[in-house]
VOBA-1610 file (N, C-alpha, C; in pm, whole numbers, padded with zeros to 5 digits, always signed):
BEGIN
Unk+20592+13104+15071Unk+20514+12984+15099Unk+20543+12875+14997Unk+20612+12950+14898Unk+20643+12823+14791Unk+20779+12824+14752Unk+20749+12658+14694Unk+20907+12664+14649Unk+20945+12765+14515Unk+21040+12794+14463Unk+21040+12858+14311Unk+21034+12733+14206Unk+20990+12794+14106Unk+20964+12710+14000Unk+21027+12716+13859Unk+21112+12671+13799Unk+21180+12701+13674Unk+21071+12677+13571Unk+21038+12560+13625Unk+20978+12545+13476Unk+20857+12467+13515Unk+20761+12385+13408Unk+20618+12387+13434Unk+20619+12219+13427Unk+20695+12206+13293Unk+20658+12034+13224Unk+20782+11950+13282Unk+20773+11826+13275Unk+20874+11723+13332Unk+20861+11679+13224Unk+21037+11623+13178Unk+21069+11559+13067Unk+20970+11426+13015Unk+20916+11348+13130Unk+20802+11264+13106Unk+20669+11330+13069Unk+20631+11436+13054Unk+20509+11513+13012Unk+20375+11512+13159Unk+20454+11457+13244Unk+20389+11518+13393Unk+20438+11626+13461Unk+20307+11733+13522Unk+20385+11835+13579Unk+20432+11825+13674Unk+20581+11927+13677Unk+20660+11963+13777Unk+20624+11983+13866Unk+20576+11880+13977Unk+20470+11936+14108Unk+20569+12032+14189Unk+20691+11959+14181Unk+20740+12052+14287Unk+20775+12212+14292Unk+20745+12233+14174Unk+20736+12362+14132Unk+20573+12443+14212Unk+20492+12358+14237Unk+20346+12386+14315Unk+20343+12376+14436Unk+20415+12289+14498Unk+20423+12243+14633Unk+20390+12367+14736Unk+20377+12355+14826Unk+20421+12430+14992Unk+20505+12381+15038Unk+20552+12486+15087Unk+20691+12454+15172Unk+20634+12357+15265Unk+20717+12257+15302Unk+20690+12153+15418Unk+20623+12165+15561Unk+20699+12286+15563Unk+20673+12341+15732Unk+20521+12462+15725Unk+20509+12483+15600Unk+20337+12580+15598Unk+20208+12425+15605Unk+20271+12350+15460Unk+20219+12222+15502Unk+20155+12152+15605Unk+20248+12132+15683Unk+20179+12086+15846Unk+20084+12164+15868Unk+20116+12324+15864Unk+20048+12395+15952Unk+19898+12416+15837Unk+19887+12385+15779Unk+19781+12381+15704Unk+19642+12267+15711Unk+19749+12144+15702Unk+19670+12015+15752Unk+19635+12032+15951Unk+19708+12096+15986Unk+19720+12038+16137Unk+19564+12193+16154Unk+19594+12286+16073Unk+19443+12407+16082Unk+19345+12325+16038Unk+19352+12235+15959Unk+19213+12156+15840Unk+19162+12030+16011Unk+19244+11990+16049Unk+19252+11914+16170Unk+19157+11896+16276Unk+19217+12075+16353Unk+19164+12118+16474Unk+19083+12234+16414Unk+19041+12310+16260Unk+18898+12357+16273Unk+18776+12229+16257Unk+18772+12078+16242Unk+18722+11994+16232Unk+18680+11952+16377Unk+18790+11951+16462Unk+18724+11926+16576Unk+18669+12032+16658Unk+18714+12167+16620Unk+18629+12267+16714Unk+18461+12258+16652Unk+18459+12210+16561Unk+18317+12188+16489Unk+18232+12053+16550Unk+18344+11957+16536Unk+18242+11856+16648Unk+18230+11954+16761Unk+18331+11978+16879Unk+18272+12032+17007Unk+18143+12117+16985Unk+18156+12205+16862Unk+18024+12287+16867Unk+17892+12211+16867Unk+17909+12093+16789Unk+17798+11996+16786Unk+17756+11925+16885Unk+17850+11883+16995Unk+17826+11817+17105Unk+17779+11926+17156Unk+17813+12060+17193Unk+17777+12151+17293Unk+17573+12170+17210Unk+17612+12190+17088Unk+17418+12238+17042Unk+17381+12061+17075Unk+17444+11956+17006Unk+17346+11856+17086Unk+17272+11850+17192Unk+17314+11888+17296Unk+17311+11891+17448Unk+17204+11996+17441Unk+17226+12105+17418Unk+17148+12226+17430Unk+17013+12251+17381Unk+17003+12209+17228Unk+16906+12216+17187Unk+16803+12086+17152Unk+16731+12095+17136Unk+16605+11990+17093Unk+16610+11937+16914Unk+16699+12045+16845Unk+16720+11987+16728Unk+16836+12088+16648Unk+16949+11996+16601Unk+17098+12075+16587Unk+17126+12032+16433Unk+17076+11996+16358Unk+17121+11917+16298Unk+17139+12018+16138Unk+17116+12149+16178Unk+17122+12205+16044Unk+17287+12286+16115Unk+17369+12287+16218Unk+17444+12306+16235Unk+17550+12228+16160Unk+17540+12104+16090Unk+17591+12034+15963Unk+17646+12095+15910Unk+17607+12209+15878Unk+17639+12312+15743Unk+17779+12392+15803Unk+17812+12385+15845Unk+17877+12527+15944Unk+18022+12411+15959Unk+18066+12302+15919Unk+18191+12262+15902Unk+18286+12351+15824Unk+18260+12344+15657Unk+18372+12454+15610Unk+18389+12545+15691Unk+18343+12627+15717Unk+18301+12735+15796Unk+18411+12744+15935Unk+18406+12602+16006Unk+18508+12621+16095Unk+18622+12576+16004Unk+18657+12497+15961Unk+18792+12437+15880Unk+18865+12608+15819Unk+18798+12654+15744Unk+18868+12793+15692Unk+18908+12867+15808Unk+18820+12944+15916Unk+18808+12979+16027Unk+18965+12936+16078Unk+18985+12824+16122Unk+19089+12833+16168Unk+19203+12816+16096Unk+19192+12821+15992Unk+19339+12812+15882Unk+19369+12977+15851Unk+19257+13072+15861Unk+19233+13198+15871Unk+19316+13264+16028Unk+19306+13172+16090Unk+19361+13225+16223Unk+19503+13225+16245Unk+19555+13130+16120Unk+19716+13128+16168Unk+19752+13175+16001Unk+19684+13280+15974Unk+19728+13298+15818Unk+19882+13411+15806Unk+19867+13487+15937Unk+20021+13564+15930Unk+20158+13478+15941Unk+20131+13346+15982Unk+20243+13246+16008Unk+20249+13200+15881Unk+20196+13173+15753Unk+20165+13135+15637Unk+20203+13238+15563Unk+20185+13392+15563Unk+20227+13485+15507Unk+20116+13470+15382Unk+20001+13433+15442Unk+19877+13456+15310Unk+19749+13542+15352Unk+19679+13562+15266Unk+19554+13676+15298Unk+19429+13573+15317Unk+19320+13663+15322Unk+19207+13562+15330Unk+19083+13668+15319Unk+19008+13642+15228Unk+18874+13725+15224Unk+18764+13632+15226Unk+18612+13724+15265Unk+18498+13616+15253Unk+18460+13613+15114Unk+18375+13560+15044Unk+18312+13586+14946Unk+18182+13468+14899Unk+18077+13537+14833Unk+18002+13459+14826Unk+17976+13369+14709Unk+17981+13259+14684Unk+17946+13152+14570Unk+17767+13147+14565Unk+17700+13208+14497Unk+17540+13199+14491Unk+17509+13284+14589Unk+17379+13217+14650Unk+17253+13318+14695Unk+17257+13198+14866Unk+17353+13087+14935Unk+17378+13098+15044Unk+17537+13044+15079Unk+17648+13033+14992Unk+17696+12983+15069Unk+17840+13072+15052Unk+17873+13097+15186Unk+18014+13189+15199Unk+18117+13119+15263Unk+18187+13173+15241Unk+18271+13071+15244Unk+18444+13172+15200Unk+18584+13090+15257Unk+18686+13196+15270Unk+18771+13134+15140Unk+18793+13226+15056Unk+18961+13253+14956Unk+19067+13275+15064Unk+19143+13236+14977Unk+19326+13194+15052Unk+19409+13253+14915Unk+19468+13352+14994Unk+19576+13444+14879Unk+19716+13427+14952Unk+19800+13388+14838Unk+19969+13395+14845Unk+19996+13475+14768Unk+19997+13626+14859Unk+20046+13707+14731Unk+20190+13776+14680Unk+20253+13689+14730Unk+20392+13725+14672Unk+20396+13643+14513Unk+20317+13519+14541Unk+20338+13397+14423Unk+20159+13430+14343Unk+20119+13531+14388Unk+19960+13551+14337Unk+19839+13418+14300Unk+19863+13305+14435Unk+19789+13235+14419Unk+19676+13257+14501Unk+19591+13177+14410Unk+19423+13203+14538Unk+19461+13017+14572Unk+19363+13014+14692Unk+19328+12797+14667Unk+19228+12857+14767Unk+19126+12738+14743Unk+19007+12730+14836Unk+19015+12574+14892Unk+18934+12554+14980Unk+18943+12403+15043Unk+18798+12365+15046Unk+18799+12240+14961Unk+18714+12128+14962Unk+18680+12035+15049Unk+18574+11989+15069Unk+18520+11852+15117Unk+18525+11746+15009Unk+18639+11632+14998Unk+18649+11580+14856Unk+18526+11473+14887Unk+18404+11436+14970Unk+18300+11393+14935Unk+18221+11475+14832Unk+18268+11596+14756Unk+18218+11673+14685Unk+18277+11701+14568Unk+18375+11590+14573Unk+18502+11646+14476Unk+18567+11507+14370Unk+18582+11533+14269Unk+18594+11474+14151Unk+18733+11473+14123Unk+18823+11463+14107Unk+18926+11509+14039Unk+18956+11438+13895Unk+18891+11379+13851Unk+18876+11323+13732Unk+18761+11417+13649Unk+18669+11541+13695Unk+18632+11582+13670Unk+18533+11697+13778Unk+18630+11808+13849Unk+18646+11865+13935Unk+18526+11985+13957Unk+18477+12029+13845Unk+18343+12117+13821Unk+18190+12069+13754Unk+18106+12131+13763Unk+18004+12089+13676Unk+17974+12101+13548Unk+18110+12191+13502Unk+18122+12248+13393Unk+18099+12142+13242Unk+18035+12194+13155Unk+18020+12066+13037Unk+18147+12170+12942Unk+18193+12086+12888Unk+18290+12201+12787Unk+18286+12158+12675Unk+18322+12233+12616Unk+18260+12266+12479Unk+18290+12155+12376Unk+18218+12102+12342Unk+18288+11993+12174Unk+18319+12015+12070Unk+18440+11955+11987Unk+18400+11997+11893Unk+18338+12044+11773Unk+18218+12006+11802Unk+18149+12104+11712Unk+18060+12217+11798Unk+18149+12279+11882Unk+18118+12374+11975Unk+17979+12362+12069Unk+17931+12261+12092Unk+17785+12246+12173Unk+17851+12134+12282Unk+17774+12222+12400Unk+17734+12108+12518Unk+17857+12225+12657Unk+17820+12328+12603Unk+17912+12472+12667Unk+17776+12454+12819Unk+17864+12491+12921Unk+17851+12534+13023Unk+17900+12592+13130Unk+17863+12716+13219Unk+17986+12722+13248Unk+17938+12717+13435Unk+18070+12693+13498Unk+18019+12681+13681Unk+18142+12779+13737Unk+18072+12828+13871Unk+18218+12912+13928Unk+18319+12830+13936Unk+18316+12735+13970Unk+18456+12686+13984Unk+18524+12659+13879Unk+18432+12644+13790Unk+18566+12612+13659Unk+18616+12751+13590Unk+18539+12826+13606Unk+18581+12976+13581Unk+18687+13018+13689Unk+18681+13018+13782Unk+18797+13056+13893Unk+18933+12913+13832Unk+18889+12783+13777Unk+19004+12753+13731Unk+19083+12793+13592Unk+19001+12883+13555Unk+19056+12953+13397Unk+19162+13065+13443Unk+19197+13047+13570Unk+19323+13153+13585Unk+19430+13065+13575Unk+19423+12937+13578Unk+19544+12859+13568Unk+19548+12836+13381Unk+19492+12881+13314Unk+19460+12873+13201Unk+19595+12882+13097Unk+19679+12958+13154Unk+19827+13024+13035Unk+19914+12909+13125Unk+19868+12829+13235Unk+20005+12727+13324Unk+19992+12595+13202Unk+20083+12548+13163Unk+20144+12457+13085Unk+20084+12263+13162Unk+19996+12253+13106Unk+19980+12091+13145Unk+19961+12012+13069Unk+20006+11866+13081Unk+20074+11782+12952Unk+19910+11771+12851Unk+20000+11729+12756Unk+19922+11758+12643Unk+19802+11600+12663Unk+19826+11483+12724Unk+19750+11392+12715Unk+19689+11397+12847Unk+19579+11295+12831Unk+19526+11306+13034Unk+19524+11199+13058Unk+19559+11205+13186Unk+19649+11083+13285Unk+19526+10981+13303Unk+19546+10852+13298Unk+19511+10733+13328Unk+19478+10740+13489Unk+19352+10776+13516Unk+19310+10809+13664Unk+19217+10635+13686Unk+19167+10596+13803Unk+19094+10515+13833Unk+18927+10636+13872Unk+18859+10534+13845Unk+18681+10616+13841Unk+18683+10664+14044Unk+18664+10796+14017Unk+18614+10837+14155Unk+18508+10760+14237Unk+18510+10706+14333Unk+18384+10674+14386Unk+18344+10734+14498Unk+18217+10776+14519Unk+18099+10785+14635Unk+18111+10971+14643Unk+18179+11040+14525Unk+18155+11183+14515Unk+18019+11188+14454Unk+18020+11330+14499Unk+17865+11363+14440Unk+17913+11534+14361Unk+17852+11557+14292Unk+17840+11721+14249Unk+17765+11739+14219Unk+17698+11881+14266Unk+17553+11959+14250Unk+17557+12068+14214Unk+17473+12101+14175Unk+17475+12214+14134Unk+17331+12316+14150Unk+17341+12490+14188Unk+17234+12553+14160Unk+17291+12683+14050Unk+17197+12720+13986Unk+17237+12830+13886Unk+17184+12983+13954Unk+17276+13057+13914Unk+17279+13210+13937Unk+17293+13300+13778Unk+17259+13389+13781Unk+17309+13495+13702Unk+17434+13563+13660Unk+17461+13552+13527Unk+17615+13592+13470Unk+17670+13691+13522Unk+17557+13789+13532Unk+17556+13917+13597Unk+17625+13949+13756Unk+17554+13855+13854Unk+17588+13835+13974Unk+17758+13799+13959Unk+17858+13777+13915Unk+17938+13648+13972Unk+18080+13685+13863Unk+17991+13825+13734Unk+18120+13799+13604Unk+18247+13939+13700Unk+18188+14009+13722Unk+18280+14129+13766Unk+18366+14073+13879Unk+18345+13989+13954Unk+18462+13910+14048Unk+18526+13829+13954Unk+18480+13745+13867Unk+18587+13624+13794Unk+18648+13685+13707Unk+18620+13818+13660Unk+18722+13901+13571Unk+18850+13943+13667Unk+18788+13965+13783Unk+18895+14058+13860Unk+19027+13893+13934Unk+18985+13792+13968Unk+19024+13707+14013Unk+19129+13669+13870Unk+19045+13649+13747Unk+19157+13596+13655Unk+19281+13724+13599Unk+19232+13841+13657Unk+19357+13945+13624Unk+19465+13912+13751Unk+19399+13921+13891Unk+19469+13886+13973Unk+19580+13803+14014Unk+19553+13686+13979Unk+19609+13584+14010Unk+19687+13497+13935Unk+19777+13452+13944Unk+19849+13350+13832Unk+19815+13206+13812Unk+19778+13139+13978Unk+19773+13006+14047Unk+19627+13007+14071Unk+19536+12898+14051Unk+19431+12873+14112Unk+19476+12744+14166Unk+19457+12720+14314Unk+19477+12565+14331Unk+19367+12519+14440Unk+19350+12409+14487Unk+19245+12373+14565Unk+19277+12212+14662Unk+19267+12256+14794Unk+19347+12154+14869Unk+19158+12090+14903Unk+19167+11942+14916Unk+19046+11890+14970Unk+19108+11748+15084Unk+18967+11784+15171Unk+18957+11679+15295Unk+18919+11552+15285Unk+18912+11473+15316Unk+18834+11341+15294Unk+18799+11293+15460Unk+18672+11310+15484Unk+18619+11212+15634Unk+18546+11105+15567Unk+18651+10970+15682Unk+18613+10840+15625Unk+18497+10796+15692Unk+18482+10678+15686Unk+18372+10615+15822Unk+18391+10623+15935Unk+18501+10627+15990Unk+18513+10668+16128Unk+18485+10804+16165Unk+18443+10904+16055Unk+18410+11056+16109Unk+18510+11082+16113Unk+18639+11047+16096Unk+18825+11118+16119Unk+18833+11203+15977Unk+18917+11283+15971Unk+18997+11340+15874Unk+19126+11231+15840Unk+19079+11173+15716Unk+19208+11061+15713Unk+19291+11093+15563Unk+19234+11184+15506Unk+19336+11207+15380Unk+19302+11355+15334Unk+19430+11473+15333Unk+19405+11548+15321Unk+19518+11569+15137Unk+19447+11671+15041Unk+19547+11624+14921Unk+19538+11790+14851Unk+19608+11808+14798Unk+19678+11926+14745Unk+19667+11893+14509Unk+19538+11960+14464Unk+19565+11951+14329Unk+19522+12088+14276Unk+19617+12101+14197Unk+19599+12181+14050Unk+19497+12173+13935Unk+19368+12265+13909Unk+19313+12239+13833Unk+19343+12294+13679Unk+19262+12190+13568Unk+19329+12217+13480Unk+19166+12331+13380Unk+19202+12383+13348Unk+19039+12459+13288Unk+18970+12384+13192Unk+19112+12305+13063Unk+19101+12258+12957Unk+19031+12115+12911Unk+19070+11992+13081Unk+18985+11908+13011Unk+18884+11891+13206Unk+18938+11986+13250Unk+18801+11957+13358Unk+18892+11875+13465Unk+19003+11837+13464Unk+19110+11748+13534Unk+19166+11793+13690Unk+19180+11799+13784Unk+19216+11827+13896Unk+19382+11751+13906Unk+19518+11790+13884Unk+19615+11691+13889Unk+19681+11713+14047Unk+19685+11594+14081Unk+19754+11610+14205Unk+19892+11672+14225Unk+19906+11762+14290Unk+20045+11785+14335Unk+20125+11738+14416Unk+20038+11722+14599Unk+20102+11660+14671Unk+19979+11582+14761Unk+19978+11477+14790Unk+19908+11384+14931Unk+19961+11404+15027Unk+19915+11543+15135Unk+19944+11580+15253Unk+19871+11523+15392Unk+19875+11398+15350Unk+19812+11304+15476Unk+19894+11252+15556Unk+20014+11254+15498Unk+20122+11196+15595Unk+20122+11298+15721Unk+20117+11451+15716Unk+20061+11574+15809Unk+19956+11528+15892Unk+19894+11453+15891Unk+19770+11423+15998Unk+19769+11365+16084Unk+19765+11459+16213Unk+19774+11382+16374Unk+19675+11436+16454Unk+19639+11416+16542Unk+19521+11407+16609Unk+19392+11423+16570Unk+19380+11323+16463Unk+19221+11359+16405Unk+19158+11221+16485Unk+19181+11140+16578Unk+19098+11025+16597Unk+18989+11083+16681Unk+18855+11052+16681Unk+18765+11044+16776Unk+18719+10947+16848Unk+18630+11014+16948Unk+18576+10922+17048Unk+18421+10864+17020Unk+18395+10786+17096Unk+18254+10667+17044Unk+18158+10788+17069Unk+18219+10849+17127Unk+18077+11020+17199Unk+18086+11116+17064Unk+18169+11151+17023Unk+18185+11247+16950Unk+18130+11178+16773Unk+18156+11038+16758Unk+18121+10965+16652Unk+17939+10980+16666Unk+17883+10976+16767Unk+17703+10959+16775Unk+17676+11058+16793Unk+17756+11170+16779Unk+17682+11349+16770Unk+17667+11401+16602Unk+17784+11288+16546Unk+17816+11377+16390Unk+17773+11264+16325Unk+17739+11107+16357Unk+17667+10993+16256Unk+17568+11059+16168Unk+17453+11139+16267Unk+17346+11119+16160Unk+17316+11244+16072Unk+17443+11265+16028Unk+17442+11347+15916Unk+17470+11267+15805Unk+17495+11135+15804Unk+17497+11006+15690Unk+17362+10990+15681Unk+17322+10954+15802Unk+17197+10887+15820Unk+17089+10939+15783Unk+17087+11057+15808Unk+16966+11198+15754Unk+16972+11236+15613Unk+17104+11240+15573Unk+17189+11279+15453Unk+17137+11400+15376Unk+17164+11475+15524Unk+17244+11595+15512Unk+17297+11634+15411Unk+17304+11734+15285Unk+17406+11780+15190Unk+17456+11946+15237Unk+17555+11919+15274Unk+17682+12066+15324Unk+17637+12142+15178Unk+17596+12267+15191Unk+17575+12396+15104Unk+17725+12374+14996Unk+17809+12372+15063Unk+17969+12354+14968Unk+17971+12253+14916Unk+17854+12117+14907Unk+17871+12054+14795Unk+17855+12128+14657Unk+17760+12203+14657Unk+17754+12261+14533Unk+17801+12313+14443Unk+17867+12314+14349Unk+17909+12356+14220Unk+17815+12483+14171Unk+17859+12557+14166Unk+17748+12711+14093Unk+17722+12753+13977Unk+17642+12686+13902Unk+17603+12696+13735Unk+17604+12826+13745Unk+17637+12891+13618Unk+17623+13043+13587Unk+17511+13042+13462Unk+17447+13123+13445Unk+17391+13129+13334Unk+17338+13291+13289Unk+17340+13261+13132Unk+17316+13377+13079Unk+17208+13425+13026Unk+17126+13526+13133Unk+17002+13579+13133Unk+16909+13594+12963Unk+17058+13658+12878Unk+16979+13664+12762Unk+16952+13517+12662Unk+17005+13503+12688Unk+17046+13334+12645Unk+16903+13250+12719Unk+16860+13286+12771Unk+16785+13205+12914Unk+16642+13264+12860Unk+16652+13355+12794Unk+16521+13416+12758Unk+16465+13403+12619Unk+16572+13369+12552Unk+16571+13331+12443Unk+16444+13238+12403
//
């Protein structure tokens, strides 16, 4: 699924994306799954619109199809896929390349930062202001990958949000031990739905553990075809702005430590 990689750093001190990439042709088939599990999720919404007297917690259940069907064409990809749970509701699917031992999960980048990708506070130097979230722990497997020593001149994210609920160290440490033995690659592809309700930018980054950084690898939007909708399908999925709705997968998952907590 990937290209090979010699090496990590580019003589300019940006990383070697193409050493991260997907092959072109998994690519498509990745964006074109992120696509059409988006619209089998409207149809589900038009069909409970119709049906029921009130649908609107069916909101939640987008990731849900988006993985779903990227899960369905995962032998053409030559990757695995397990469920697993982040907290106390939201499940949600891992994506394994295990010839190259990467995991990636997929985002809603209305949830997503890449100037600062977790909820995680990290540590200062004078060691205070430590926190830690699953996701930035699942990005401590990219931890030994080589990324330039300065951080890139980004423009301020706008109209993301990150949330967070806390769980127990206990709950969550015996998987992130086993994930950071596992794996070499943590990476994380995210969606963007604009105002029109379309899927209009889908993007491919590398997180970094060290300063909290998400670096882009590739902008796989040029891959996106048939995401337009209709004026019908736009007034089934509006008033999840309007209600404002927050998808369970906005959340970021504080961890915390019971003894520490009791203290």
């Amino acid at each position: 699924m990937y290209y090979d990689k010699d090496k990590y750093i580019s003589l300019v001190g940006a990383i070697d994306v193409e050493g991260y990439k997907f092959e072109s042709v998994h690519s498509k088939k990745i964006v074109n799954a992120i696509v059409e599990g988006y619209r089998e999720y409207i149809e589900h919404r038009k069909d409970r619109h119709e049906k029921m007297k009130i649908s609107s917690a069916f909101a939640w259940t987008k990731g849900n199809f988006i993985e779903s069907k990227l899960a369905d064409i995962s032998d053409e990809l030559n990757i695995e896929y397990k469920k697993a749970k982040a907290g106390l509701t939201w499940d949600y699917l891992q994506f394994i390349q295990g010839d190259k031992k990467v995991l990636f999960l997929i985002k809603n980048a209305a949830y997503f930062d890449e100037n600062n990708f977790s909820d995680a506070i990290l540590p200062s130097n004078n060691g205070k202001g430590h926190r830690r979230t699953y996701l930035h722990e699942l990005s401590k497997i990219n931890q030994n990958l080589e990324f330039p020593s300065h951080q890139p001149q980004r423009n301020a994210s706008v109209g993301t949000v990150q949330l967070s609920f806390y769980i127990a160290e206990n709950q969550v440490n015996d998987e992130l031990n086993i994930f950071k033995s596992e794996y070499d690659e943590f990476h994380m592809l995210t969606y963007k739905i604009d105002q029109a309700f379309q899927i209009s930018e889908i993007v491919h980054y590398l997180p970094n553990p060290a300063n909290n950084i998400a670096y882009e690898i590739e902008d796989l939007s040029e891959y996106i075809s048939g995401a337009e909708l209709t004026d019908e399908e736009r007034e089934v999925i509006a008033p999840e702005l309007v209600d404002e709705l927050i998808d369970p997968a906005a959340f970021d998952i504080g961890i915390f430590d019971e003894e520490e907590e009791s203290k």
